[in-house]
C-alpha positions as CSV (number, residue, x, y, z in Angstrom):
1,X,73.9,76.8,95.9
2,X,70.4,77.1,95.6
3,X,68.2,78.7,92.6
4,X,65.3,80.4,91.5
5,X,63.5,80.6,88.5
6,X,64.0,83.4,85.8
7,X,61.2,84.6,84.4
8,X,63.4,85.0,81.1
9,X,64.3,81.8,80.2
10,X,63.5,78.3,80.8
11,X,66.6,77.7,83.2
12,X,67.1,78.5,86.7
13,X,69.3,81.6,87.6
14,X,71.3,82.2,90.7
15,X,70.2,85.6,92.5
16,X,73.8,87.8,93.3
17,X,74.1,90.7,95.6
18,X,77.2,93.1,95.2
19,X,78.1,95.1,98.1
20,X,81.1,98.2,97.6
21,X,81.7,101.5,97.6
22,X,84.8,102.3,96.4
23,X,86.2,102.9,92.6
24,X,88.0,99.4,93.2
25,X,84.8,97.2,93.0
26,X,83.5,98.8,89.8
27,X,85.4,96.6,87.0
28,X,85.1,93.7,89.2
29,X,80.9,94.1,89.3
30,X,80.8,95.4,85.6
31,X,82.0,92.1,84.6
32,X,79.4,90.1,86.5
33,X,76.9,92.1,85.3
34,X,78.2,92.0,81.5
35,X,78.4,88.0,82.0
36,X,75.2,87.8,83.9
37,X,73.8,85.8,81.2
38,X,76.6,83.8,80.6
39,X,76.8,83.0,84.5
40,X,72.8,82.2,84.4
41,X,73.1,85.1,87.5
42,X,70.7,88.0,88.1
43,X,72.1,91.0,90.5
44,X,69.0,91.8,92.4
45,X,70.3,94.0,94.4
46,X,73.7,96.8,95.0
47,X,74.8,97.7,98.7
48,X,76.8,100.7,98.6
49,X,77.5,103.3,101.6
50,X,75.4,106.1,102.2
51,X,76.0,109.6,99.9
52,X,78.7,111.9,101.8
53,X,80.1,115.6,100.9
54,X,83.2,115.4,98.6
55,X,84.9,118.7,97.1
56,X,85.3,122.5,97.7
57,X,81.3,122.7,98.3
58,X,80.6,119.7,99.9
59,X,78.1,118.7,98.1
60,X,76.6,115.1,98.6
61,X,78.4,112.7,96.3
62,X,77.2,109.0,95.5
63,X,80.1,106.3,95.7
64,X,81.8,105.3,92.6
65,X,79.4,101.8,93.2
66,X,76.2,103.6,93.7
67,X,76.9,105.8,90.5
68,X,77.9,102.5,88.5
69,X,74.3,100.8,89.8
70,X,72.2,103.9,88.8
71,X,73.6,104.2,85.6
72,X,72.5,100.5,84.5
73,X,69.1,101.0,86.4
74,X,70.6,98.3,89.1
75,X,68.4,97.9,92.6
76,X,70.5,99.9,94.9
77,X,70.4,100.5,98.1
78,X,72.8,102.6,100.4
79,X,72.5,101.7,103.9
80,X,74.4,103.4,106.8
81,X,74.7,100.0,108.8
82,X,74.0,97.1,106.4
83,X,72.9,95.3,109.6
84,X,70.4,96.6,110.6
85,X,66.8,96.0,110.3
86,X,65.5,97.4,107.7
87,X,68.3,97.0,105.1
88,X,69.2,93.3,106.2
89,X,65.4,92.3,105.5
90,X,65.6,94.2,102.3
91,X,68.7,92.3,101.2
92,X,67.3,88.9,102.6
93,X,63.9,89.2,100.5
94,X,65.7,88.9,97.8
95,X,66.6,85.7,97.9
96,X,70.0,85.4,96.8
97,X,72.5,82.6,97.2
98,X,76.1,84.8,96.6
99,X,77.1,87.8,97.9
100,X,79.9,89.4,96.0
101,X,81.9,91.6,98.5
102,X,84.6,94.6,97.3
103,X,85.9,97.7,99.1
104,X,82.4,98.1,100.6
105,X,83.6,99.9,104.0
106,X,81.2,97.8,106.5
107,X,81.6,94.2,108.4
108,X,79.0,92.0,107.7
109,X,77.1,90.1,110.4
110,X,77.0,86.8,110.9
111,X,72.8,87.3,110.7
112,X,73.4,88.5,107.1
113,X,75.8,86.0,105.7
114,X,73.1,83.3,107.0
115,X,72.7,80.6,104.4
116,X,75.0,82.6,101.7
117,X,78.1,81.9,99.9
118,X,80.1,85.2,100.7
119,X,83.3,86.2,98.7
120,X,85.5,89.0,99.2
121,X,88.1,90.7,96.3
122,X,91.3,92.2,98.7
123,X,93.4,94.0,98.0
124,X,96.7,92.4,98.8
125,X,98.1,88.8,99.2
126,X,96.7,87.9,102.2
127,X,97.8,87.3,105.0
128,X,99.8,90.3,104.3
129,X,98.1,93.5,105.6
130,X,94.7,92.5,106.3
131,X,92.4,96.0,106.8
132,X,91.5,99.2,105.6
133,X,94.8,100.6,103.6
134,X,96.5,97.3,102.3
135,X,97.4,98.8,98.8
136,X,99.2,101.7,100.5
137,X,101.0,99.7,103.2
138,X,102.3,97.5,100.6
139,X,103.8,99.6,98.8
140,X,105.0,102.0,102.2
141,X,107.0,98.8,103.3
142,X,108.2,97.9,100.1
143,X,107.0,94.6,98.9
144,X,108.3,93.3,96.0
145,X,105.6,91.7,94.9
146,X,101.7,93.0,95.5
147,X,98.4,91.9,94.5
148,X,94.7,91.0,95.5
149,X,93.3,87.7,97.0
150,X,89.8,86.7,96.6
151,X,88.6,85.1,99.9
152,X,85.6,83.9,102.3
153,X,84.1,86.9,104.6
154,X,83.5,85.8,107.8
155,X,83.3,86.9,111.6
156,X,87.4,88.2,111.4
157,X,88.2,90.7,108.7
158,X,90.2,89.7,106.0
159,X,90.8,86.4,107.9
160,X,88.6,84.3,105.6
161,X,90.3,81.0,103.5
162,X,91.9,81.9,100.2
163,X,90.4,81.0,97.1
164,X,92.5,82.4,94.5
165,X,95.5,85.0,94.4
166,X,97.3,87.0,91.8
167,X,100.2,88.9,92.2
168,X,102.4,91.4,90.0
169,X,105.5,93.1,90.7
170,X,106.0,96.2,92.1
171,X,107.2,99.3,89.9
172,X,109.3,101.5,91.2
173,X,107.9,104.9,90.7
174,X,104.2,103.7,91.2
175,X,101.9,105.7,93.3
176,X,99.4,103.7,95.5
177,X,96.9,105.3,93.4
178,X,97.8,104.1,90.3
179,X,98.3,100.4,91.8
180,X,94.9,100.7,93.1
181,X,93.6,101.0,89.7
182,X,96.0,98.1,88.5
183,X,94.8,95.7,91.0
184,X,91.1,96.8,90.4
185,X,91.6,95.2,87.1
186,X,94.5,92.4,87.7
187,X,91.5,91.1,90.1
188,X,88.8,90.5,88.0
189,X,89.8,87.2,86.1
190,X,90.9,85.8,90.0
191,X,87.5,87.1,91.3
192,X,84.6,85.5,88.2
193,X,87.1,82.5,88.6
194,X,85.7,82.3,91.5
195,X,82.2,82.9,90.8
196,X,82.1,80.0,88.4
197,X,83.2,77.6,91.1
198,X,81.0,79.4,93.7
199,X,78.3,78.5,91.3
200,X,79.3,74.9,90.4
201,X,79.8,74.0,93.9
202,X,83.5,73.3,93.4
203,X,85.0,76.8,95.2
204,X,87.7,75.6,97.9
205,X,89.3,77.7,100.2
206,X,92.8,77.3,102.3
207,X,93.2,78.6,105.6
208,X,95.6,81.4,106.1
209,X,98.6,81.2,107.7
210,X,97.9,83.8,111.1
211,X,102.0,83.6,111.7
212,X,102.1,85.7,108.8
213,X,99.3,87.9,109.2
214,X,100.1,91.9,109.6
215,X,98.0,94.7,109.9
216,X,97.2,97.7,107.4
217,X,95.8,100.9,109.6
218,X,93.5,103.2,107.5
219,X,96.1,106.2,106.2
220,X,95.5,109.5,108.6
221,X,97.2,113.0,108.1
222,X,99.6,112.3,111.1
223,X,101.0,109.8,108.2
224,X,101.7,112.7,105.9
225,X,105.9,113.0,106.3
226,X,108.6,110.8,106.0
227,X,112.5,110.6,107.1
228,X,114.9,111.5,105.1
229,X,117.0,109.5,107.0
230,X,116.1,105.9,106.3
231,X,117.9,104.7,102.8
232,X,116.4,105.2,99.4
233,X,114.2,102.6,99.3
234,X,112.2,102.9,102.2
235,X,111.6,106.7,101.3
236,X,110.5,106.2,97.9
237,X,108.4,103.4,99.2
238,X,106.8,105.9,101.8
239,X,106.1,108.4,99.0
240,X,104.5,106.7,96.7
241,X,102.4,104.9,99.1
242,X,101.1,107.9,100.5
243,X,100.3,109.3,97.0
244,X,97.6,110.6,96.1
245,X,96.6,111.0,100.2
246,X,97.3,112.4,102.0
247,X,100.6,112.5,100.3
248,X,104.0,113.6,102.1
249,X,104.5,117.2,103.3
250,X,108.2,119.1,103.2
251,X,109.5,122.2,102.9
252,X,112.2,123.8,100.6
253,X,114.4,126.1,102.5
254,X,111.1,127.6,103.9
255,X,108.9,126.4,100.5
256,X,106.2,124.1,101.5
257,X,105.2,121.4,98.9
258,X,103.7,118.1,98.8
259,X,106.1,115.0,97.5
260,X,103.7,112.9,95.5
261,X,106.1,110.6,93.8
262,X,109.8,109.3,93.7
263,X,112.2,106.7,92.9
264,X,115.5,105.6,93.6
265,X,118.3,107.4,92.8
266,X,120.6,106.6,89.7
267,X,117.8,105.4,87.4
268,X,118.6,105.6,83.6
269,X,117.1,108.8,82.0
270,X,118.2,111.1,85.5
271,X,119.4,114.6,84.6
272,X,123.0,114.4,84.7
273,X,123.4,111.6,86.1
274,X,126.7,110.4,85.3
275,X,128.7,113.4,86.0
276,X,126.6,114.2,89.1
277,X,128.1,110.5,90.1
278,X,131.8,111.2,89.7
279,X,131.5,114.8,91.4
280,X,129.4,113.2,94.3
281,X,132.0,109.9,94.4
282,X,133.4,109.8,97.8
283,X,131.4,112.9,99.3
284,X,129.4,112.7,102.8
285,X,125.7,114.3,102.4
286,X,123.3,115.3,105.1
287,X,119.9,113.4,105.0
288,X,117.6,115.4,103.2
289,X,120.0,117.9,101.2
290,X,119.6,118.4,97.5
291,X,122.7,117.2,95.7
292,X,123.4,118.6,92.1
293,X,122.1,115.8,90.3
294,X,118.8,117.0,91.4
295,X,117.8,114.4,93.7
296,X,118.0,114.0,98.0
297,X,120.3,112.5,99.7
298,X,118.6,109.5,102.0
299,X,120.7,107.8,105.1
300,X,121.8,105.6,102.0
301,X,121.7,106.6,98.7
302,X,119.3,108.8,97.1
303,X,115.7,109.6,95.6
304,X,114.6,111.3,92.4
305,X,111.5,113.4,93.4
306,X,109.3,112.6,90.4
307,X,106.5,115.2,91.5
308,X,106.1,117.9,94.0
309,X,103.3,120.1,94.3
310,X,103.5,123.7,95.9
311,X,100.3,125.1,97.3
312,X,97.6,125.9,94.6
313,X,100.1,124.6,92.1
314,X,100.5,122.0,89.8
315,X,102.3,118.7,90.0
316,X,105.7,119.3,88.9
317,X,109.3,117.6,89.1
318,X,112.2,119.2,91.9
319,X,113.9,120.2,88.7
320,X,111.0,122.6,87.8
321,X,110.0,123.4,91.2
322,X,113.1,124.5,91.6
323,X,113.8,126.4,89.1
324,X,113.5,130.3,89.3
325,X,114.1,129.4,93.4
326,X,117.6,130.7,94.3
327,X,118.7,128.1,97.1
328,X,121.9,128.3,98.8
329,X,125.0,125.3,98.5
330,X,123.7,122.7,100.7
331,X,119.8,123.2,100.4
332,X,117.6,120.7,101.8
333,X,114.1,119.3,101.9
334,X,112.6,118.4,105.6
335,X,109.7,116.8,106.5
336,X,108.7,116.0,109.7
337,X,106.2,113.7,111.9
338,X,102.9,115.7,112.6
339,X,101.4,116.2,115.5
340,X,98.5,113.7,117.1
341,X,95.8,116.1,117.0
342,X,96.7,117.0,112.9
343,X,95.5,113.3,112.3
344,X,92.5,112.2,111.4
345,X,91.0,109.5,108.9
346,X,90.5,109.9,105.1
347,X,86.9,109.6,104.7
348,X,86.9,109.8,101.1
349,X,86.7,106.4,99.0
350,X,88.7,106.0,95.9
């Protein structure tokens, strides 16, 4: 890896460019840039996608990256097409020998990653869903175990040799929101790991295993239901992993809410759980209807609806939504799959 002087000290330092966008790149390039020194590394430079309207007044909004990069007076600059002309010279005068890659939104070209060691933080254990959404189809299919993989960017996304992985269990009741943020930080030893050996010239990479490789679609509002009728699991899984977005839309005997987190049925702590268990022994419930436990009956077994949220309401549990509702013997909760022209993709960046 080649170096060029530092006009601070008497030892050569290795120019770094960080390139993301979303809110799970930020503790990943806060620690490079608090162990800058330590790496003898200098970030010359912060790619980061273009300012976009977010919120009630769309207003334009910097990404969480750009906002980390102005706030410690970090080169930045925020390209719609990072290959292009202007941006890829820009990046190129720099000078810089390793391009740290995470949630940045944009392929790179081959032109760009010309004479550059190129890393990339994922955000899943690759093979395993490769593209935009992989912490949300993780958890949506249920994987026991998730995690992040650091890897090599190249022509293919997410297709690049593995360097390092970590992995951590899933927890049942975990949103896809709040394992985003877990991962965000579970990846940063696994990603200046790999720095260091990027630096010492001792980084090796293994090839992924393409038999295994599946897909992760970016998340739409056509994704925004699920069916009652598959067993616990699989619903929960759906629920959370479309939590915080676009979440799952139901209704209540004509109440619309949005589900926004669940868990299998007959976890410890579950409002009468026991005695709704011997009254429900034996008994044959539609998919969907509310059983006196307080939770839905699945194709097999059932979900505790951790949070639902009515419109311009708060978060709440079933319990609470429920309460004050008068709902007749046999209630039930139905959600349904949209229609193609409801979908469209989540432009906002986490």
């Amino acid at each position: 890896m080649s170096h060029s002087g530092d006009s601070h000290g008497d030892s050569p330092r290795v120019g770094v460019v960080l390139l993301g966008s979303g809110a799970f790149s930020v503790p990943s390039f806060e620690a490079i840039r608090a162990r800058a020194d330590a790496l003898r590394v200098e970030i010359r430079m912060v790619v980061s996608q273009p300012d976009r309207p977010a919120g009630r007044g769309r207003l334009e909004q910097p990404t969480p990256v750009s906002e980390w990069a102005l706030s410690h007076s970090l080169p930045l600059i925020r390209p719609a097409n990072v290959n292009g002309t202007e941006p890829l010279e820009t990046i190129q005068e720099t000078k810089s020998a390793l391009f740290v890659v995470v949630a940045f939104g944009q392929k790179l070209s081959l032109e760009l990653l010309r004479g550059v060691v190129a890393i990339n933080l994922h955000g899943s254990l690759l093979p395993a869903w490769r593209g935009a959404a992989p912490i949300q189809r993780s958890l949506m299919a249920g994987d026991a175990r998730v995690g992040v993989s650091v890897i090599e960017v190249g022509e293919r996304m997410d297709a690049g040799g593995v360097f390092a992985m970590a992995e951590t269990p899933r927890i049942d009741g975990e949103t896809a929101g709040e394992l985003h943020d877990r991962l965000a930080v579970l990846g940063v030893d696994a990603l200046m790991k790999v720095v260091a050996q990027c630096l010492a010239g001792t980084a090796r990479a293994r090839a992924q295993d393409e038999s295994l490789a599946t897909r992760a679609r970016k998340l739409s509002r056509a994704d925004a239901w699920v069916d009652f009728t598959r067993t616990a699991d699989e619903v929960s899984s759906r629920i959370n992993g479309l939590s915080p977005w676009p979440g799952v839309d139901a209704t209540i005997a004509g109440h619309a809410v949005a589900i926004l987190r669940a868990r299998v049925g007959g976890q410890a702590g579950g409002a009468n759980h026991g005695a709704a268990n011997a009254a429900l022994a034996g008994e044959v419930h539609a998919a969907g209807e509310i059983l006196i436990d307080g939770t839905v009956a699945c194709g097999t077994g059932s979900v505790e609806l951790l949070e639902v949220q009515a419109p311009g309401s708060r978060a709440v549990a079933l319990a609470a939504f429920l309460n004050g509702r008068r709902l007749g013997a046999g209630a039930r909760i139905e959600s349904s799959p949209k229609p193609a022209s409801d979908s469209r993709d989540d432009g906002a960046t986490r």
